[in-house]
C-alpha positions as CSV (number, residue, x, y, z in Angstrom):
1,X,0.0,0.0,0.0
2,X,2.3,2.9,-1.6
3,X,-0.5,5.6,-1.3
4,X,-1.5,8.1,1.3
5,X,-4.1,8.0,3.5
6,X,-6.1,9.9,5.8
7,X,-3.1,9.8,7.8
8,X,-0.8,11.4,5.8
9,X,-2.5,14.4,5.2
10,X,-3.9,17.1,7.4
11,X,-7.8,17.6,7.3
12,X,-8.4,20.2,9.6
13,X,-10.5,23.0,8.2
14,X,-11.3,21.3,5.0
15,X,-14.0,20.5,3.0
16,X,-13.5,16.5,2.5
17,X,-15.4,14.7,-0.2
18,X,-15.4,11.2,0.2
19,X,-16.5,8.6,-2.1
20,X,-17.8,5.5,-0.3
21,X,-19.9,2.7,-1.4
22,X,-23.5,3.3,0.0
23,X,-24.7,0.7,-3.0
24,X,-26.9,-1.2,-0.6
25,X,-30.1,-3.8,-0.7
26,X,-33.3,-0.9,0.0
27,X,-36.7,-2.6,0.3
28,X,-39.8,-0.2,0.6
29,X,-37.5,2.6,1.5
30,X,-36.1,1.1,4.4
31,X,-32.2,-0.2,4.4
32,X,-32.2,-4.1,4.3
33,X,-28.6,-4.8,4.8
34,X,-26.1,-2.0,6.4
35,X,-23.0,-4.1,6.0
36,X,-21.4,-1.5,3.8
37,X,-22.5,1.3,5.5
38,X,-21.2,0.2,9.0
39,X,-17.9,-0.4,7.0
40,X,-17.6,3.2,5.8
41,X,-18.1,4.4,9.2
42,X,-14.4,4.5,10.9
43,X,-13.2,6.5,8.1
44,X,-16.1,9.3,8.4
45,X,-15.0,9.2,12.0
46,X,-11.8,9.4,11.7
47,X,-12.2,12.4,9.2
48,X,-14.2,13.8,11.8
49,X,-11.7,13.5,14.5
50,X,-8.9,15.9,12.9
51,X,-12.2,18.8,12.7
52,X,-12.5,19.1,9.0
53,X,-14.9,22.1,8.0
54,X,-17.4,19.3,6.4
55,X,-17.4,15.8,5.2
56,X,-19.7,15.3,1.8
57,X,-20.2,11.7,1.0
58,X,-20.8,10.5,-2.2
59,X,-21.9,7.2,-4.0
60,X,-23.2,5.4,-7.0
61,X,-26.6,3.7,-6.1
62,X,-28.1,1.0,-8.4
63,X,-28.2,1.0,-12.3
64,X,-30.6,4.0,-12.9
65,X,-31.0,3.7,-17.1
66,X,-31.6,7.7,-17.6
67,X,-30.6,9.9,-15.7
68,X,-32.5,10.8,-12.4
69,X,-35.1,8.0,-11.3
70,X,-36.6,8.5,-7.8
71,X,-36.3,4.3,-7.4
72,X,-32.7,4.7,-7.8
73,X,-32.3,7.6,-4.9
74,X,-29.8,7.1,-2.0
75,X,-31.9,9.2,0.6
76,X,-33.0,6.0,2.2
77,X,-29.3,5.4,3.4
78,X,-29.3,9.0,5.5
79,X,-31.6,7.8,8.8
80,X,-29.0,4.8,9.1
81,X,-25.9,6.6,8.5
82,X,-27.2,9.2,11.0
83,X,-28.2,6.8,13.8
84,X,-24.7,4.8,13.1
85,X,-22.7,8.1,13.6
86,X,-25.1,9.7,16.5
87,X,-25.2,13.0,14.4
88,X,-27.3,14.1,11.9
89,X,-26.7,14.0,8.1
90,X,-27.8,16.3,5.6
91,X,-28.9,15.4,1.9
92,X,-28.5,17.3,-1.2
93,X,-30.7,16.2,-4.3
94,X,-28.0,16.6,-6.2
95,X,-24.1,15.2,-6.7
96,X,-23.2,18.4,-9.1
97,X,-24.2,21.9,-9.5
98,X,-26.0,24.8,-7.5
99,X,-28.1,22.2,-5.4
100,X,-25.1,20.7,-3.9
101,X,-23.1,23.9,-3.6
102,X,-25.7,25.0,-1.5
103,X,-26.2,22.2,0.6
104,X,-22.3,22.3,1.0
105,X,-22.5,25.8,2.1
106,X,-25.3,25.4,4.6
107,X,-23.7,23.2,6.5
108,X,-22.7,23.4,10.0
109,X,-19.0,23.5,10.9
110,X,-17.9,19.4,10.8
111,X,-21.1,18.9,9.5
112,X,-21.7,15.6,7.1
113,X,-23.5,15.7,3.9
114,X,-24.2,12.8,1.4
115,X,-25.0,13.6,-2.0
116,X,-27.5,12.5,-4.3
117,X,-26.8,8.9,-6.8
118,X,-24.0,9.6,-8.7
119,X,-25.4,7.8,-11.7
120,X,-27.9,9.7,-11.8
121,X,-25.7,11.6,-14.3
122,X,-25.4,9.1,-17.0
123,X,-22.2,10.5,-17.8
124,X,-20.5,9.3,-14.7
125,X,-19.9,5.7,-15.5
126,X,-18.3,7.1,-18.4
127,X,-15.3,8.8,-16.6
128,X,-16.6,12.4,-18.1
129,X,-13.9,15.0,-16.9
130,X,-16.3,17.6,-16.9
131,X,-18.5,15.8,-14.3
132,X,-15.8,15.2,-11.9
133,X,-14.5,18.7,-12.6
134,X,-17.8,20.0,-10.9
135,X,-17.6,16.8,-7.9
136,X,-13.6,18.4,-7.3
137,X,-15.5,21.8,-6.5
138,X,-17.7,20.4,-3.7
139,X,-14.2,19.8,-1.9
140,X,-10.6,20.9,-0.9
141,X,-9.0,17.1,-1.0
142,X,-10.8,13.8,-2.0
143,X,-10.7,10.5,-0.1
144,X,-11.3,7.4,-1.8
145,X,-13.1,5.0,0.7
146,X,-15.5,2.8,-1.9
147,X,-13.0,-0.4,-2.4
148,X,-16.0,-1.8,-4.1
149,X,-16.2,0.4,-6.9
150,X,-12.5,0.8,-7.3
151,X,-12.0,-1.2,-10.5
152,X,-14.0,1.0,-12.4
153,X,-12.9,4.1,-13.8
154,X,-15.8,6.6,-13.1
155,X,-16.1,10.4,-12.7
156,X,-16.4,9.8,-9.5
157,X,-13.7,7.4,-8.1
158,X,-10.7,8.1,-10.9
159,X,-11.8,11.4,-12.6
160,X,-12.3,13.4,-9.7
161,X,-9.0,12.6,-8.2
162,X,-7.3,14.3,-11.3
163,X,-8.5,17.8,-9.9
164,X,-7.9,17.6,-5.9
165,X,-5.4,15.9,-3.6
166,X,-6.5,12.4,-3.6
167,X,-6.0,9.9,-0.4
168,X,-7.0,6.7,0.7
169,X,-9.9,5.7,3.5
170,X,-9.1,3.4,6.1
171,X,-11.5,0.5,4.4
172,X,-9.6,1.3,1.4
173,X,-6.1,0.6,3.2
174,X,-7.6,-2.2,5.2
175,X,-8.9,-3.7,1.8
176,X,-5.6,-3.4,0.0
177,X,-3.5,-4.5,2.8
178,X,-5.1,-7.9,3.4
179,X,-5.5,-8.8,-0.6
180,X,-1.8,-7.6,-1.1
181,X,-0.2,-9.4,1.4
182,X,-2.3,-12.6,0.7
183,X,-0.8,-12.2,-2.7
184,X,2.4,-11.2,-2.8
185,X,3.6,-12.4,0.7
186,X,1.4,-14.9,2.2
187,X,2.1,-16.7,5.2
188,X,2.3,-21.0,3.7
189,X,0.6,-22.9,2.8
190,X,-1.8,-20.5,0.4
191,X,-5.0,-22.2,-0.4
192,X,-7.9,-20.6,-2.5
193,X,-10.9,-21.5,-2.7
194,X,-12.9,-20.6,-6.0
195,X,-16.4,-21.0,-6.5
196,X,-19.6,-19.4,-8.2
197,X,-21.5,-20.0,-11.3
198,X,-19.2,-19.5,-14.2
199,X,-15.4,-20.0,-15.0
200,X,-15.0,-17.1,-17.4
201,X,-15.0,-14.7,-14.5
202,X,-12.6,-16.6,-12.8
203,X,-10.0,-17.6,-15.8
204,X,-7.3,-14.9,-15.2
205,X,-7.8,-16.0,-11.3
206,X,-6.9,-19.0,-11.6
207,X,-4.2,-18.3,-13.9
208,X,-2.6,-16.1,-11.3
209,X,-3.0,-18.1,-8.3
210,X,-1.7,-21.0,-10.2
211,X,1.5,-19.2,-9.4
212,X,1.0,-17.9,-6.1
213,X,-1.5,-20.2,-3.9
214,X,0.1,-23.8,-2.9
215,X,-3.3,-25.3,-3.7
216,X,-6.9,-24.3,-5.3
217,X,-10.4,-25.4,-4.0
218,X,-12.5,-24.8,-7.2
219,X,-16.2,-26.1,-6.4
220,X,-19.8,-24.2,-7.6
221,X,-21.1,-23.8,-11.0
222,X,-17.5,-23.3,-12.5
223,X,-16.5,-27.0,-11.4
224,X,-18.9,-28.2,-14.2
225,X,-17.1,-26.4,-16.8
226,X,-14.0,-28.8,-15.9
227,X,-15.7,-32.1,-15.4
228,X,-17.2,-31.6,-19.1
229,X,-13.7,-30.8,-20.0
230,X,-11.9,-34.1,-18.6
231,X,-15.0,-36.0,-20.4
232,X,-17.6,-36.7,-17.7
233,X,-21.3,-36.3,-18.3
234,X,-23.0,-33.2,-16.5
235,X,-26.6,-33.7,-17.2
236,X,-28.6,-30.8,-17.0
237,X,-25.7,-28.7,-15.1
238,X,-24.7,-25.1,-16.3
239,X,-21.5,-25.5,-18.5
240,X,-19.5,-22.7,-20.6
241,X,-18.9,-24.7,-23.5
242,X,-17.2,-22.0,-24.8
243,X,-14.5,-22.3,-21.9
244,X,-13.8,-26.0,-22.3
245,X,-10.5,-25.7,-24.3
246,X,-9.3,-23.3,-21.7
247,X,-10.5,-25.3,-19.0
248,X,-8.5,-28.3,-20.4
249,X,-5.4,-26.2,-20.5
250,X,-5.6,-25.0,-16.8
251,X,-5.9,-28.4,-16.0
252,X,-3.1,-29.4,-18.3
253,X,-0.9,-26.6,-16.6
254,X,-2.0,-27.3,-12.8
255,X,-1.6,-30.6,-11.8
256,X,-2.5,-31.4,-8.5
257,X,-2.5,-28.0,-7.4
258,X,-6.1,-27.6,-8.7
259,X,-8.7,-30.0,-6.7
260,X,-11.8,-30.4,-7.7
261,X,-14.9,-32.3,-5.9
262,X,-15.4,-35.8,-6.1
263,X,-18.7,-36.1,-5.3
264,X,-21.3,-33.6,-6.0
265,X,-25.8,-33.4,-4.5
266,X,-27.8,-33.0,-7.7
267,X,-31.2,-31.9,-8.1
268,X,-33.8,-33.1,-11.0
269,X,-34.8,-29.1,-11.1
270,X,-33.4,-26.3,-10.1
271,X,-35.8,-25.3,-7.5
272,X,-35.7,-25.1,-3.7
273,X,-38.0,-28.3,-3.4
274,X,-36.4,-30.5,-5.8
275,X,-35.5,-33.9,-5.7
276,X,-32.3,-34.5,-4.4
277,X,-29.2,-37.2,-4.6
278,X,-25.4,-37.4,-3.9
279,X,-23.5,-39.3,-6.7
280,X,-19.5,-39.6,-7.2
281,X,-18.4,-37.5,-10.1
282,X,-16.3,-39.4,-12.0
283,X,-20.1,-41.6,-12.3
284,X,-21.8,-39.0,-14.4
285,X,-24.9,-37.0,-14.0
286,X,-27.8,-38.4,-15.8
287,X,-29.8,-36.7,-18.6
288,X,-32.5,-34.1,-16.8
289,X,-30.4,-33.6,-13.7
290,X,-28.2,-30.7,-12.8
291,X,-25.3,-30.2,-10.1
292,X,-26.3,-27.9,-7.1
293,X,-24.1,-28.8,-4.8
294,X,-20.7,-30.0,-3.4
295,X,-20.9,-33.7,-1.5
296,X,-19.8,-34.7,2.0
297,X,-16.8,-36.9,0.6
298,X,-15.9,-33.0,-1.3
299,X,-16.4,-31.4,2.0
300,X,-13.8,-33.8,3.3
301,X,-11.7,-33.5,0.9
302,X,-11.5,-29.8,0.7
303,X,-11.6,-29.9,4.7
304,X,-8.6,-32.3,4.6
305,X,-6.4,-29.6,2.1
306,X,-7.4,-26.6,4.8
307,X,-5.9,-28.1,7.7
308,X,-2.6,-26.8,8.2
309,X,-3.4,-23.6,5.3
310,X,-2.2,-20.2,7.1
311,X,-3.6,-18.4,4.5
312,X,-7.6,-19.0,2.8
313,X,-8.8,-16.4,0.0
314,X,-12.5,-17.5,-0.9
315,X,-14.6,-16.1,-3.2
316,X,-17.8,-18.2,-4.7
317,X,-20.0,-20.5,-2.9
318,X,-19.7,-24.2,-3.5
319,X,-23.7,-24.6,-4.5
320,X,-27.1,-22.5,-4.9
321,X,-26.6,-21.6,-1.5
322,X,-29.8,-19.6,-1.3
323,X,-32.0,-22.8,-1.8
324,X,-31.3,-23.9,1.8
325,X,-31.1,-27.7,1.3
326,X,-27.8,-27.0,-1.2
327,X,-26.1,-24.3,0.8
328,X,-25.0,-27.6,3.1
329,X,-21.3,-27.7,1.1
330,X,-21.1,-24.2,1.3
331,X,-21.8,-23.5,5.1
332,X,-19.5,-26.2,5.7
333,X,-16.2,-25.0,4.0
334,X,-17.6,-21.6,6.2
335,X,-17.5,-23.6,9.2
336,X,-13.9,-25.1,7.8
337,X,-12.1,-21.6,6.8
338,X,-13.7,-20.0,10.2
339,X,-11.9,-22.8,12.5
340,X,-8.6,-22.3,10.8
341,X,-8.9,-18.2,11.5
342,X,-9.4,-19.5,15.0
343,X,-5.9,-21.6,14.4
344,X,-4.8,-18.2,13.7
345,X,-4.9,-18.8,10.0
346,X,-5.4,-15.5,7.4
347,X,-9.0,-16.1,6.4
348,X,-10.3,-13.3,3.4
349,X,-13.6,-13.5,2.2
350,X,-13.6,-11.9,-1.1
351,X,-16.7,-10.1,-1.5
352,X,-20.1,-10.5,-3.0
353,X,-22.0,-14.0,-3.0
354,X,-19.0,-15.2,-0.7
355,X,-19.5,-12.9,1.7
356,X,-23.1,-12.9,1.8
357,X,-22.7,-16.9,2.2
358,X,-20.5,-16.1,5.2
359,X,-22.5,-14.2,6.8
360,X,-25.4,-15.9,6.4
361,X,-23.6,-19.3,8.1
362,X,-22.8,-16.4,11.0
363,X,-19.2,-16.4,10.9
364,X,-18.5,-13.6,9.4
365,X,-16.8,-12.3,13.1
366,X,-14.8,-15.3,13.1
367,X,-12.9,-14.9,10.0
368,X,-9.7,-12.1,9.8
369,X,-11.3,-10.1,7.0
370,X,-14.5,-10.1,4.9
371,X,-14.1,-7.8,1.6
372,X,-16.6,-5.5,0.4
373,X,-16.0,-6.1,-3.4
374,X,-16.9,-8.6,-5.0
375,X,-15.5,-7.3,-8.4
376,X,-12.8,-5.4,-7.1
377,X,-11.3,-8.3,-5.2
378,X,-11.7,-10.4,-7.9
379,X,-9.7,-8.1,-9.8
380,X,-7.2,-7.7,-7.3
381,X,-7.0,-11.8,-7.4
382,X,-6.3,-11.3,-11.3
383,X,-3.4,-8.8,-10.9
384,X,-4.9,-6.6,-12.2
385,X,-4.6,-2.6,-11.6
386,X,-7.8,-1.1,-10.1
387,X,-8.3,2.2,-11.4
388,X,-9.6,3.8,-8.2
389,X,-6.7,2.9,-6.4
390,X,-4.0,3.9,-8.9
391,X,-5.4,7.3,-9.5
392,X,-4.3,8.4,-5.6
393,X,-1.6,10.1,-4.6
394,X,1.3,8.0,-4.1
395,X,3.4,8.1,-0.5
């Protein structure tokens, strides 16, 4: 982590514009899941702490199409940031412009304002310079703090840091820190575990940890892809065909660093009350049946590869974890990856489904870090260069 951070750079008296990642689940109004919110909330503190004049928060929210779309507004996130930071938060119905000069102006001294969507300029997701011109007038330095969004290059986490001092937040640092070191210096043995639906996300993943991890884990949807590719019969189960010839060379290239289940539950419909059965793999699947799960004899095995690892990246559930009778693989490597970070293992969730699965299992306390990007740390796990990140100010 060569950039500055909060930490390096004195805040009092300024006007701080923070990006953060407020994209969160809102269900008739109401906040449904405050993870990311409750993340974001040391660094606003810790802004707050050195007396800046004000703190103005802003954040994409959603995929609005058009512009403005009242469905698409953050508002709903300012009653739980206020009640999470004991103050109160103004809003300004706009992230640009004379509404949002204004409601910078009016506020109190150390007063906190978030901003309307960010995307509710179309322009935004296309890194306009003009846009992020007007978002560097709201402020006097610019913090990025939205690890989430920090693989895209937007007006709002890579333009904006062209026109003002730009620093890290302290879930940005955190972030980088834990991903970095598992990558480039991990304690040994490394073990990944890779799941989800499709392998084409995951190819430049695998092709980097091939280098770096001491073993992968690769179970969920993205498994199929390679069973099809060493000739065994998948039924029904979701395949890329169109990533069977890299599939084959992975395999050609990994040896047995790459694991892969040997027995898997499948369902004769892919619906929460379907029939269900555990067959080896190397078996087949029959004709109108589809893999939705990893097996006990998988669970064991991938147990049995985990139990001396000092350091665990997982990202992708092992199954359709959200039908609850094939979330048992998943909730088990959970349980798995949560003991070793009690054996003092380094245990990194890597964002989206993966942390969701964690957290519904209830361990996501008992594991040393759970990331709040999904794409971003998958990016991170590619080697790849995340935009938002590169555009700070280096140390």
């Amino acid at each position: 982590m060569n950039k500055k951070t909060i930490r390096d750079v004195d805040l009092k008296g300024k006007r701080v514009l923070v990006r953060v990642d407020f994209n969160v689940p809102v269900e008739d109004g109401k906040v449904t899941d405050d993870t990311r919110i409750v993340a974001a909330i040391p660094t606003i503190r810790a802004i707050l702490d050195q007396k800046p004049k004000a703190v103005i928060l802003m954040s994409h929210f959603g995929r609005p199409k058009e512009g403005p779309d009242l469905k698409y507004s953050i508002k709903p996130v300012v009653p739980v940031l206020s009640e999470k930071l004991g103050m109160p938060v103004a809003f300004a119905e706009d992230c640009v412009g004379e509404v949002a000069e204004k409601a910078v102006e009016a506020l109190p001294e150390g007063g906190v304002l978030l901003l309307e969507n960010t995307r509710f300029h179309p322009t935004e997701t296309k890194n306009d310079l003009e846009l992020a011109k007007q978002m560097a007038r709201l402020g006097d330095i610019y913090v990025n703090d939205a690890f989430g969004s920090a693989h895209r290059a937007h007006s709002s986490t890579e333009g904006v840091a062209r026109f003002l001092p730009a620093v890290a937040g302290l879930l940005m640092e955190k972030e980088i820190e834990f991903l970095g070191t598992a990558l480039e210096n991990p304690k040994r043995p490394f073990v990944a575990i890779l799941g989800g639906a499709k392998i084409s996300d995951k190819i430049g993943v695998i092709e980097n940890l091939l280098a770096k991890a001491d073993k992968i884990l690769v179970g969920g949807g993205m498994a199929n892809t390679f069973f099809k590719a060493q000739g065994i019969e998948v039924g029904d189960s979701l395949v890329e065909d169109e990533a069977l010839e890299t599939a084959k060379s992975i395999l050609s290239k990994a040896g047995d660093k790459l694991v892969l289940p040997v027995d898997v539950t499948i369902a004769d419909a892919f619906e929460a009350t379907a029939v269900a059965d555990t067959i080896e793999v190397r078996k087949g699947v029959p004709a109108g049946w589809r893999i939705l799960d990893i097996g006990v004899g998988t669970v064991r095995l991938f147990s049995s590869q985990l139990t001396d690892a000092m350091t665990i990246v997982w990202n992708g559930p092992m199954g359709v974890f959200e039908f609850e009778r094939f979330a048992q693989g998943t909730f088990a490597i959970a349980q798995a990856v949560a003991g070793r970070a009690e054996a003092g293992a380094v245990v990194i969730i890597g964002g989206g489904d993966s942390a969701a699965a964690i957290q519904q299992a209830g361990l996501a306390d008992k594991v040393t870090h759970v990331s709040t990007g999904g794409g971003a740390s998958l990016e991170m796990l590619e080697g790849k260069v995340l935009p938002g990140l590169a555009a700070l100010n280096d140390k």
